[in-house]
Gaussian input, Z-matrix of N, CA and C with variables (Angstrom, degrees):
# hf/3-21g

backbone

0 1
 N
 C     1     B1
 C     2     B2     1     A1
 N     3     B3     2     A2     1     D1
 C     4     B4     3     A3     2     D2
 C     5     B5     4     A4     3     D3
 N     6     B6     5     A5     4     D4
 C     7     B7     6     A6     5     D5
 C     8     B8     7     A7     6     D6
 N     9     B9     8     A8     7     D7
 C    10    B10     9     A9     8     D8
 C    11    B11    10    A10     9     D9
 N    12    B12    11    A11    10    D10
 C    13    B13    12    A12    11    D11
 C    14    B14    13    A13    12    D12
 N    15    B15    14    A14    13    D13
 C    16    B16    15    A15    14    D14
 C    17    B17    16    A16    15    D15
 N    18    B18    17    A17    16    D16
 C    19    B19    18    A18    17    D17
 C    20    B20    19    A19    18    D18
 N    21    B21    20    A20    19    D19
 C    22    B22    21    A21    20    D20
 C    23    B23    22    A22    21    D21
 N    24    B24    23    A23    22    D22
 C    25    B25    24    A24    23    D23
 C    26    B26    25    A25    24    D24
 N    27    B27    26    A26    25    D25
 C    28    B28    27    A27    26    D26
 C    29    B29    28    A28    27    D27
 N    30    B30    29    A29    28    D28
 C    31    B31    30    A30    29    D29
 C    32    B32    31    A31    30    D30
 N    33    B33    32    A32    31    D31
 C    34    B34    33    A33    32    D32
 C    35    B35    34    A34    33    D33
 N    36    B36    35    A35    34    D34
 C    37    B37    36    A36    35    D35
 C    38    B38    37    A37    36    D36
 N    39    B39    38    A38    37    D37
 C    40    B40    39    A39    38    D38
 C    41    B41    40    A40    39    D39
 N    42    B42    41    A41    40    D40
 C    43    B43    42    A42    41    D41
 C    44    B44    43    A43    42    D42
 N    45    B45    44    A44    43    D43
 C    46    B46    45    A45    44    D44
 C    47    B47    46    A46    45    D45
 N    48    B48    47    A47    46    D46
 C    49    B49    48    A48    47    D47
 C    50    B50    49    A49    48    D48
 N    51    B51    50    A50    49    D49
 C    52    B52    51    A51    50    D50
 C    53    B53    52    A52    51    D51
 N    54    B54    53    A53    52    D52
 C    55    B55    54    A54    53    D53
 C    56    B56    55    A55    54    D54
 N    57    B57    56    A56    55    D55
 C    58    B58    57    A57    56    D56
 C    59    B59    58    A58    57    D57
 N    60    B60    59    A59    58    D58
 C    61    B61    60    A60    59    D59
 C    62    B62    61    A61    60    D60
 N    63    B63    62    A62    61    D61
 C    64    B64    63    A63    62    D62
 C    65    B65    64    A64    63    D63
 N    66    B66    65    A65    64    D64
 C    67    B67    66    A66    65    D65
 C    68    B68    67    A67    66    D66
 N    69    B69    68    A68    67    D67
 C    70    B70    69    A69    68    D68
 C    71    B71    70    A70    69    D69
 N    72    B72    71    A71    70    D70
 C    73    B73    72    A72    71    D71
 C    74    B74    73    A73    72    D72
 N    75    B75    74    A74    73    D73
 C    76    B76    75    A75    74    D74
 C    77    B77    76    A76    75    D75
 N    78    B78    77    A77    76    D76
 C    79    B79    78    A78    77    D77
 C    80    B80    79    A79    78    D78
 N    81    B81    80    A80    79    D79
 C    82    B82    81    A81    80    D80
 C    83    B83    82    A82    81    D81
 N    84    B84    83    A83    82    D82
 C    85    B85    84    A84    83    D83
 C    86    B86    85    A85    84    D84
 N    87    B87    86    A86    85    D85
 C    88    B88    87    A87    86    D86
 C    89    B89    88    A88    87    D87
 N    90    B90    89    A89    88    D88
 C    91    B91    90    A90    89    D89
 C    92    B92    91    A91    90    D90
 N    93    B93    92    A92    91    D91
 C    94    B94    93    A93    92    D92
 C    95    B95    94    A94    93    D93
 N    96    B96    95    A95    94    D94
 C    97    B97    96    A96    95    D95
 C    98    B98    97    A97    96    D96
 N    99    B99    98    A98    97    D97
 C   100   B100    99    A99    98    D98
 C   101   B101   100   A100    99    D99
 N   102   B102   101   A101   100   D100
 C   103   B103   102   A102   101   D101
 C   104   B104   103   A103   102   D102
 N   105   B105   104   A104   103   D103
 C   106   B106   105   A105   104   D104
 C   107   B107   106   A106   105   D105
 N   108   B108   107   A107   106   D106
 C   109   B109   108   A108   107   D107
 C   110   B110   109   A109   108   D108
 N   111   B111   110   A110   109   D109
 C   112   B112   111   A111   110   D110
 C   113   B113   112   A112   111   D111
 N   114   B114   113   A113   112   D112
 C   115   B115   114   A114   113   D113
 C   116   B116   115   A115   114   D114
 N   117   B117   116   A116   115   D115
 C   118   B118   117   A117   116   D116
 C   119   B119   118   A118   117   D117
 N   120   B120   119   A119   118   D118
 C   121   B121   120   A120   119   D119
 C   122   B122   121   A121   120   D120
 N   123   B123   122   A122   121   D121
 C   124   B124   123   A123   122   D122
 C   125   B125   124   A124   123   D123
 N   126   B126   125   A125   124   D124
 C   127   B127   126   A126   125   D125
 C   128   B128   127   A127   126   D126
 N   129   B129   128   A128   127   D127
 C   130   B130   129   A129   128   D128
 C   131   B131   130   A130   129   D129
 N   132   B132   131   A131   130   D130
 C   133   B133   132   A132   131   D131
 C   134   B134   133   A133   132   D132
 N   135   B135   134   A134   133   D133
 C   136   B136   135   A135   134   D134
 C   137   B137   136   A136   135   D135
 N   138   B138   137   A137   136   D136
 C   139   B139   138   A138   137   D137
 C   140   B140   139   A139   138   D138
 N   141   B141   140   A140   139   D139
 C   142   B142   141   A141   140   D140
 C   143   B143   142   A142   141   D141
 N   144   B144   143   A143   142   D142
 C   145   B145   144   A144   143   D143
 C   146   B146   145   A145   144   D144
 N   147   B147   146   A146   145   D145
 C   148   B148   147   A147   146   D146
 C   149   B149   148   A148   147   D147
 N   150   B150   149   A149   148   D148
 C   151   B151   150   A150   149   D149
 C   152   B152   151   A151   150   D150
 N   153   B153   152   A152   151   D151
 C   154   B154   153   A153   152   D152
 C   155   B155   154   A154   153   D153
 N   156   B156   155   A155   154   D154
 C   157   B157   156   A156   155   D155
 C   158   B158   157   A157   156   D156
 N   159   B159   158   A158   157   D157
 C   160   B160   159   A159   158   D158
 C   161   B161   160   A160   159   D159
 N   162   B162   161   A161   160   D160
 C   163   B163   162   A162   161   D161
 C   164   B164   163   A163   162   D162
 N   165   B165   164   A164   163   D163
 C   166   B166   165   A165   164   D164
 C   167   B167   166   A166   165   D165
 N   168   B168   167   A167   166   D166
 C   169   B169   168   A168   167   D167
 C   170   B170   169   A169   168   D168
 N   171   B171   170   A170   169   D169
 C   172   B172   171   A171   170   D170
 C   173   B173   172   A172   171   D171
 N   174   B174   173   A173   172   D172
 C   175   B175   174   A174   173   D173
 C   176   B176   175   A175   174   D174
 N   177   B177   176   A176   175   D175
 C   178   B178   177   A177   176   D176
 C   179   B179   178   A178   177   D177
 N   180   B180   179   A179   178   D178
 C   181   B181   180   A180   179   D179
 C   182   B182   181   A181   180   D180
 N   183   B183   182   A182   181   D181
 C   184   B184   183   A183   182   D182
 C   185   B185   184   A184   183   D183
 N   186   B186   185   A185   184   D184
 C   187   B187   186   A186   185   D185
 C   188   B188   187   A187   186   D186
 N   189   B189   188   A188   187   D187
 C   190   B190   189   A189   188   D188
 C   191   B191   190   A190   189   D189
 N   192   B192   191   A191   190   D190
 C   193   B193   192   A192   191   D191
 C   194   B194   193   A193   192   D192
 N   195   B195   194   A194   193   D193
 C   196   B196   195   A195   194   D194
 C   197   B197   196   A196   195   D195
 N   198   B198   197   A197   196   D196
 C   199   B199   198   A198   197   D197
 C   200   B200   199   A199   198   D198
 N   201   B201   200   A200   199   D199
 C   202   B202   201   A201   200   D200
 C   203   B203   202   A202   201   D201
 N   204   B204   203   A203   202   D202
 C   205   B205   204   A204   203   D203
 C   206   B206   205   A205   204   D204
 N   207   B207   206   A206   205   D205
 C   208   B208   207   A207   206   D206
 C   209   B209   208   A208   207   D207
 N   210   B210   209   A209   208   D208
 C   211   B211   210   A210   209   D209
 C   212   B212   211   A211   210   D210
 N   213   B213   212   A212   211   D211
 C   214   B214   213   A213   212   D212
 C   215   B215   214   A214   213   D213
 N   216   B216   215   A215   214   D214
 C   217   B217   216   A216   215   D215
 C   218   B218   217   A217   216   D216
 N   219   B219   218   A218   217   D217
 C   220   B220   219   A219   218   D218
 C   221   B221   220   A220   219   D219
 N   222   B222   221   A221   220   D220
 C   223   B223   222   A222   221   D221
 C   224   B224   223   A223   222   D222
 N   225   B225   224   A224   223   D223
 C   226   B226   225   A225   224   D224
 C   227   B227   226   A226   225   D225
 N   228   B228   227   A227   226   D226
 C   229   B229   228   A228   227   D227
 C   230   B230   229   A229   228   D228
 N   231   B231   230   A230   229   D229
 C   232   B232   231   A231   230   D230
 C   233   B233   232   A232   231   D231
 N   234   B234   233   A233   232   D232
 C   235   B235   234   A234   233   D233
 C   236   B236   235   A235   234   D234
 N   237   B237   236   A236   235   D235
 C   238   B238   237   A237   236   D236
 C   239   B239   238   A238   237   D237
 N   240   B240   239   A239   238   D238
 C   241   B241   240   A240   239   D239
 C   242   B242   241   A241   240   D240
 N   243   B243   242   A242   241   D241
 C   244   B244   243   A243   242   D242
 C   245   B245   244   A244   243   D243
 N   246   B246   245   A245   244   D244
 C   247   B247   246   A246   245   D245
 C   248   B248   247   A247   246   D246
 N   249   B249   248   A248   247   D247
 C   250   B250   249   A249   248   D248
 C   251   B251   250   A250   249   D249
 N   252   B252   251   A251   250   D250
 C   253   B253   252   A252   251   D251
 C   254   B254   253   A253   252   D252
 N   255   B255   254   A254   253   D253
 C   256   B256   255   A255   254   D254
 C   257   B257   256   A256   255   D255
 N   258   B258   257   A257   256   D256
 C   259   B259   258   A258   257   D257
 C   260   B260   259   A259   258   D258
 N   261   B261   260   A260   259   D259
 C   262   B262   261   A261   260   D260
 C   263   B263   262   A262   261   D261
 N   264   B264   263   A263   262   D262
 C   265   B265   264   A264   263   D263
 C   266   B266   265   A265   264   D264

   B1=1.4483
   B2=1.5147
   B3=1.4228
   B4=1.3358
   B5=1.7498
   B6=1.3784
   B7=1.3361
   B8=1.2559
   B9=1.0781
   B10=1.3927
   B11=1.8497
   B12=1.1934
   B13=1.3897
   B14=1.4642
   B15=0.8611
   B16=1.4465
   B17=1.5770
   B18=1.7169
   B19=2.1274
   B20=1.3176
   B21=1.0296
   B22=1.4753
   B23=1.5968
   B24=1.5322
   B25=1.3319
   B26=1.7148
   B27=1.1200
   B28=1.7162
   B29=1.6598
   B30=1.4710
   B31=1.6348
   B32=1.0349
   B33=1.9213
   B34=1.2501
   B35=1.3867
   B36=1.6126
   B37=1.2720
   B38=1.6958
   B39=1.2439
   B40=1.6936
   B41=1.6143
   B42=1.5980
   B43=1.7981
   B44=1.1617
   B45=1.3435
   B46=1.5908
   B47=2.3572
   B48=1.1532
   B49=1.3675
   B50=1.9598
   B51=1.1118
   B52=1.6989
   B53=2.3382
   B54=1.1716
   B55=1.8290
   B56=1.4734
   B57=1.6827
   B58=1.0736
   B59=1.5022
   B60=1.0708
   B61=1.3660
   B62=1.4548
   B63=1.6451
   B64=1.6208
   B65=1.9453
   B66=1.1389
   B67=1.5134
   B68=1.6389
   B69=1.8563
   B70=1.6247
   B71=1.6318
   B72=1.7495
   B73=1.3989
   B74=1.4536
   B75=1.0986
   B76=1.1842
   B77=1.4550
   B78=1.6224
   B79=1.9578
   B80=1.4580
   B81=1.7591
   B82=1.2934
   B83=1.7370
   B84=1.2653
   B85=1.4179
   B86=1.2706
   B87=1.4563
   B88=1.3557
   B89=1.2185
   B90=1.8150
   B91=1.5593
   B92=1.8374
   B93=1.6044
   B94=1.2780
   B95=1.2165
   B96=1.4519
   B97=1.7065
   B98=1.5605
   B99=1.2791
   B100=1.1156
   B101=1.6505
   B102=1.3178
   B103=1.5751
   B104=1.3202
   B105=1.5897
   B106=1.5134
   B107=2.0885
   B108=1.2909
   B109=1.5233
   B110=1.5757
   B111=1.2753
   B112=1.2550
   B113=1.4276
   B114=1.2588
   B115=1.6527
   B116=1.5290
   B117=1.6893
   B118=1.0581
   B119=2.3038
   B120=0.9914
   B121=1.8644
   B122=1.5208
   B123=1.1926
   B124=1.1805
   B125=1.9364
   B126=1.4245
   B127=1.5621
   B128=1.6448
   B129=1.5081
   B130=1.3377
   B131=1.5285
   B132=1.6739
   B133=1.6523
   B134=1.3900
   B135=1.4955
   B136=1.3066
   B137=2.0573
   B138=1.0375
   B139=1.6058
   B140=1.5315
   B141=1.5808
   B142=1.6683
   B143=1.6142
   B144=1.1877
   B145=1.3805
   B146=1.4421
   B147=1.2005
   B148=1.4056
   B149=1.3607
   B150=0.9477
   B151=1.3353
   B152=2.0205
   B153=0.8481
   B154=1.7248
   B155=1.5448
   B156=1.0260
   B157=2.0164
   B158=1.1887
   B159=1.7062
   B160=1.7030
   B161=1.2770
   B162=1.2918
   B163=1.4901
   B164=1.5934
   B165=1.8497
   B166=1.9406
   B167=1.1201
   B168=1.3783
   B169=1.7371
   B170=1.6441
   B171=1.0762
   B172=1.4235
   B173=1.6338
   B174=1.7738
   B175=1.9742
   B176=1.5182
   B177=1.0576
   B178=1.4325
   B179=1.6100
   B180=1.4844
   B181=1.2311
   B182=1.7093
   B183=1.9793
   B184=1.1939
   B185=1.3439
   B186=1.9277
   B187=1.4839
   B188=1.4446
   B189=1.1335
   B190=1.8450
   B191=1.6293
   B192=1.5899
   B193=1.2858
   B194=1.6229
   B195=1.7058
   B196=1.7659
   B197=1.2475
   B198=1.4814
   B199=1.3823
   B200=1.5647
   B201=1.1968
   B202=1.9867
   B203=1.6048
   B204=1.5519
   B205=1.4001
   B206=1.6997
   B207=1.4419
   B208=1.2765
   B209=1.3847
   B210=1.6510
   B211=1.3756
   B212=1.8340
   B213=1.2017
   B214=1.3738
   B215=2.0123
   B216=1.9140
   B217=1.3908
   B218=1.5397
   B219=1.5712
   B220=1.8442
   B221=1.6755
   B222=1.3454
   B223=1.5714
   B224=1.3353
   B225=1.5247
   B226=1.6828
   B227=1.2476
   B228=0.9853
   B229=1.6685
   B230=1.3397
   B231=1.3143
   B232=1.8332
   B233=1.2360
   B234=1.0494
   B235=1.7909
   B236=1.9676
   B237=1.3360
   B238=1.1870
   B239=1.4854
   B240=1.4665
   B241=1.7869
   B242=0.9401
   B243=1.2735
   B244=1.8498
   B245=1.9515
   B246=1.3043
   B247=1.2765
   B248=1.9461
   B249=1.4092
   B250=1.4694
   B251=1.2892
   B252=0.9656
   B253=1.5309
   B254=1.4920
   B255=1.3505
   B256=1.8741
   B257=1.6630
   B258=1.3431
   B259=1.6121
   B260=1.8557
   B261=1.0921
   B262=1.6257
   B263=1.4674
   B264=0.9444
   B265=1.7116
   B266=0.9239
   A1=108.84
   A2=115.21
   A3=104.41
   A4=85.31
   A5=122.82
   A6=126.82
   A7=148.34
   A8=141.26
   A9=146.27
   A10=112.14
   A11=118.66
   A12=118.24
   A13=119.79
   A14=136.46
   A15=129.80
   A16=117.94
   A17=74.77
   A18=96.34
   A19=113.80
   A20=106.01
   A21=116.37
   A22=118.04
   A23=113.66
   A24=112.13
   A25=105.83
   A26=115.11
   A27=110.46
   A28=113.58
   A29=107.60
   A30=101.89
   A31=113.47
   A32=134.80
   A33=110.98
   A34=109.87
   A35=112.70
   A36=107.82
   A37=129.46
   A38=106.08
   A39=115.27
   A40=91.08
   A41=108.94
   A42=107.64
   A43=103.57
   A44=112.33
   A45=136.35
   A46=92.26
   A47=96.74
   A48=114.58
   A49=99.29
   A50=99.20
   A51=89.74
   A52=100.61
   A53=78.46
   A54=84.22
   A55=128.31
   A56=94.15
   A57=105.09
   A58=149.22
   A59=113.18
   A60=136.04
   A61=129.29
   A62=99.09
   A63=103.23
   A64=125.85
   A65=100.88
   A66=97.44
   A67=100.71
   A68=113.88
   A69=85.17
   A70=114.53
   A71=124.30
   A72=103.04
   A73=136.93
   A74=109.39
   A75=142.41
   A76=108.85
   A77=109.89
   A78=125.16
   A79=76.34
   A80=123.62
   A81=144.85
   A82=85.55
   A83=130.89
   A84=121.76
   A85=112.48
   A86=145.56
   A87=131.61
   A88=114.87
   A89=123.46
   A90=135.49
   A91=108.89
   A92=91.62
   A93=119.77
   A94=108.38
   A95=145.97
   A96=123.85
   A97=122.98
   A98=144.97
   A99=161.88
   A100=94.49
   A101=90.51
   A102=127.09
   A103=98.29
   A104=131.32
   A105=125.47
   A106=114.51
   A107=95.09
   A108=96.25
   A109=92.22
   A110=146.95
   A111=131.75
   A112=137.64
   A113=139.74
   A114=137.54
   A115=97.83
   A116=90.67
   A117=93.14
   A118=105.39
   A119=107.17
   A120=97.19
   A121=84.58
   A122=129.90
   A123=127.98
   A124=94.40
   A125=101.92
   A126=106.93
   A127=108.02
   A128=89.45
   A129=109.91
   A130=129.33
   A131=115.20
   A132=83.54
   A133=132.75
   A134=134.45
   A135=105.44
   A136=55.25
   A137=119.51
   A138=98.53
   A139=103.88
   A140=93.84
   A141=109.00
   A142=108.52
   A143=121.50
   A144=144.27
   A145=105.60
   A146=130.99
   A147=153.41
   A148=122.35
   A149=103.98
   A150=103.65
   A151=113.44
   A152=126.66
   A153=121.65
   A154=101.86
   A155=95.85
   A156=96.79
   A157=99.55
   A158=102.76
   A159=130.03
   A160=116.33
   A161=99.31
   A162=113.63
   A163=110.76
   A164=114.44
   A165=107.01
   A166=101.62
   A167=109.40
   A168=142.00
   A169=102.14
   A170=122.81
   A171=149.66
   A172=119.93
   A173=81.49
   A174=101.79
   A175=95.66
   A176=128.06
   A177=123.36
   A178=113.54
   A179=111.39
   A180=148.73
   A181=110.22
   A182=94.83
   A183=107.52
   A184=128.36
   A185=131.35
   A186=118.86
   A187=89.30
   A188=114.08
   A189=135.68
   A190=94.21
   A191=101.24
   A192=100.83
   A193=145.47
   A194=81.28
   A195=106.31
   A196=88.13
   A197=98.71
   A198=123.86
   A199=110.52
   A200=95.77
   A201=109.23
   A202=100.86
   A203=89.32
   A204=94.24
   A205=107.58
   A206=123.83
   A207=111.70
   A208=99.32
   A209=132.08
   A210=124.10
   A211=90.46
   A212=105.79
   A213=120.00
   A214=95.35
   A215=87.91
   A216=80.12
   A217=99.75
   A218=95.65
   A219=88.76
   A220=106.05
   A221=123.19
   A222=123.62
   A223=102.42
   A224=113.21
   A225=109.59
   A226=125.28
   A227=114.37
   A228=122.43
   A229=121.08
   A230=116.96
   A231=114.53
   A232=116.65
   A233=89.15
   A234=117.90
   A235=99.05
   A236=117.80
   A237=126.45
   A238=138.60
   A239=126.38
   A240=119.06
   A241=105.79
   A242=111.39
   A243=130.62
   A244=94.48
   A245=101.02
   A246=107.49
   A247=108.34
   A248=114.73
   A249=123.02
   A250=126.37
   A251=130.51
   A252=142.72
   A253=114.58
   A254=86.92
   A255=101.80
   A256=91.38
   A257=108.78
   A258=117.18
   A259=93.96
   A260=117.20
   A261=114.27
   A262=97.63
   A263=121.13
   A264=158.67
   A265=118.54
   D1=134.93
   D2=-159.43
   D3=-107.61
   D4=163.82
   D5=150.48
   D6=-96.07
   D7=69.16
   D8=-131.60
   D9=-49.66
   D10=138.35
   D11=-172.16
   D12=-46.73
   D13=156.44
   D14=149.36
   D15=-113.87
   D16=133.64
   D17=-170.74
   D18=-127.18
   D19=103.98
   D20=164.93
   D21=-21.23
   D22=142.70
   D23=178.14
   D24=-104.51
   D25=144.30
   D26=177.18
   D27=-20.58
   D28=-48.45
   D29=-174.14
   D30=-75.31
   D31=-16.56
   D32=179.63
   D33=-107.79
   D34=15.15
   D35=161.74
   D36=-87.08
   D37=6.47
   D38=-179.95
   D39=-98.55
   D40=119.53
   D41=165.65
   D42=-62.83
   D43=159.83
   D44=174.83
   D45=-69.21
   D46=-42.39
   D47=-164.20
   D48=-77.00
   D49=15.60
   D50=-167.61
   D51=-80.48
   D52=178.08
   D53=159.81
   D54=-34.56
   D55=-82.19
   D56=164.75
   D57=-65.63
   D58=1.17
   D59=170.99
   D60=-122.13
   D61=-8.04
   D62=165.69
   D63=-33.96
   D64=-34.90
   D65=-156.71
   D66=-140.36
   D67=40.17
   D68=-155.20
   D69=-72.71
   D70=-5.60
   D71=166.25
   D72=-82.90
   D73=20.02
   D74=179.62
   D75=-95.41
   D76=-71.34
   D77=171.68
   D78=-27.00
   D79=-94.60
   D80=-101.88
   D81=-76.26
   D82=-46.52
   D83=161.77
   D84=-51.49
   D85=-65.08
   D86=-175.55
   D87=-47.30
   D88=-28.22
   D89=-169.74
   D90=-62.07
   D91=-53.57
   D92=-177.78
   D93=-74.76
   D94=-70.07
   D95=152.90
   D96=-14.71
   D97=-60.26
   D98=70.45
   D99=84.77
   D100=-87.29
   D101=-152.46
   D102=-93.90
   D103=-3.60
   D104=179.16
   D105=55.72
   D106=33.39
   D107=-166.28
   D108=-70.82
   D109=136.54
   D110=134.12
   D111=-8.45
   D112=110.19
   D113=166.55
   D114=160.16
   D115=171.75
   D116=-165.35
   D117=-103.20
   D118=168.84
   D119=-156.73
   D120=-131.49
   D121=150.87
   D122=154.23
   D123=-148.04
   D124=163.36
   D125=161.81
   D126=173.47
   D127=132.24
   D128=176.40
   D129=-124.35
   D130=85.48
   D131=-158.99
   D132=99.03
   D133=-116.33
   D134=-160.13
   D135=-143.61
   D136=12.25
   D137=167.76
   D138=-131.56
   D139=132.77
   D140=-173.55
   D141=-145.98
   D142=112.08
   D143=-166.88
   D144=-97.99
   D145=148.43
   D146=-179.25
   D147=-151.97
   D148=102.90
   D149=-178.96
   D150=-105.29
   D151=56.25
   D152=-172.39
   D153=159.49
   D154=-132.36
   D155=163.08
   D156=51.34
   D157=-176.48
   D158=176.13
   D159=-142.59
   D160=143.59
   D161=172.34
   D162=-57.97
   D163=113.87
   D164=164.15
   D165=-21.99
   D166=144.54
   D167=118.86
   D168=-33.01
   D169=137.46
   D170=126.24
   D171=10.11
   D172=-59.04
   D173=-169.85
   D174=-105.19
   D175=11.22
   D176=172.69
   D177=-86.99
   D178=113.32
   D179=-178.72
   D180=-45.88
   D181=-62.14
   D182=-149.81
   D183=-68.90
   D184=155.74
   D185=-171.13
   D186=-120.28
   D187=-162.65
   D188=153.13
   D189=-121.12
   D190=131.71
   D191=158.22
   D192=-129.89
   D193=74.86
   D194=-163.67
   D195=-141.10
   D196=144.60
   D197=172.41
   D198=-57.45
   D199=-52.76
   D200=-166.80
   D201=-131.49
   D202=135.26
   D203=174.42
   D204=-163.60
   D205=164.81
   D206=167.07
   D207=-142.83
   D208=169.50
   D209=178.19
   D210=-173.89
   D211=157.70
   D212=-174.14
   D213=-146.74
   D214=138.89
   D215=-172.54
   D216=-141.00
   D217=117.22
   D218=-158.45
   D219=-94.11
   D220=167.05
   D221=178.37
   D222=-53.99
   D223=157.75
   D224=-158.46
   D225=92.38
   D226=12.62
   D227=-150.13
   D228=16.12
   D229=56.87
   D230=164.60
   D231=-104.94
   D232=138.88
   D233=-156.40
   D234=-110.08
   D235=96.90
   D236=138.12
   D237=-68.88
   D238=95.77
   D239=-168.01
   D240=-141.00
   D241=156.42
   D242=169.13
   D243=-89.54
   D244=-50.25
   D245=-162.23
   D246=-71.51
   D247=108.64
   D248=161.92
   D249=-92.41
   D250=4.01
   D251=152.54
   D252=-26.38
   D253=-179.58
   D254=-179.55
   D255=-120.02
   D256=155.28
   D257=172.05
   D258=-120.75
   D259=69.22
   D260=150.80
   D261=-139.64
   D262=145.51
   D263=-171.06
   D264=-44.21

């Protein structure tokens, strides 16, 4: 009886642990800062809350690079933040 190979399908060949996916609630806040989406962002650490916003794009580059931060971003594009940084990589 033979056992047939096992082969990965495209999706379970990208690690969870890769580049681009290291940190995505983190990305998806820098995406959403970014992008002026409405909601409110907080993150501290290995805990980061979203409440509104969007999940990165795929081809989206950008991080935050602060430990702690909070920001609220209301319709209108107003931008409440702790964080003054740059979100490119």
């Amino acid at each position: 009886m033979q056992v047939p190979d096992r082969k990965e399908s495209p999706s379970q060949s990208a690690s969870v642990s890769s580049p681009d996916q290291a940190d995505a609630p983190l990305r998806a806040i820098a995406y959403s800062l970014d992008a002026l989406i409405p909601g409110f962002y907080f993150w501290l650490g290995a805990i980061k809350i979203r409440l509104g916003g969007s999940l990165a794009e795929n081809t989206y580059p950008g991080t935050i690079h602060s430990p702690v931060g909070i920001a609220v971003v209301l319709p209108g594009y107003r931008i409440y933040s702790t964080y003054q940084g740059s979100y490119d990589p």
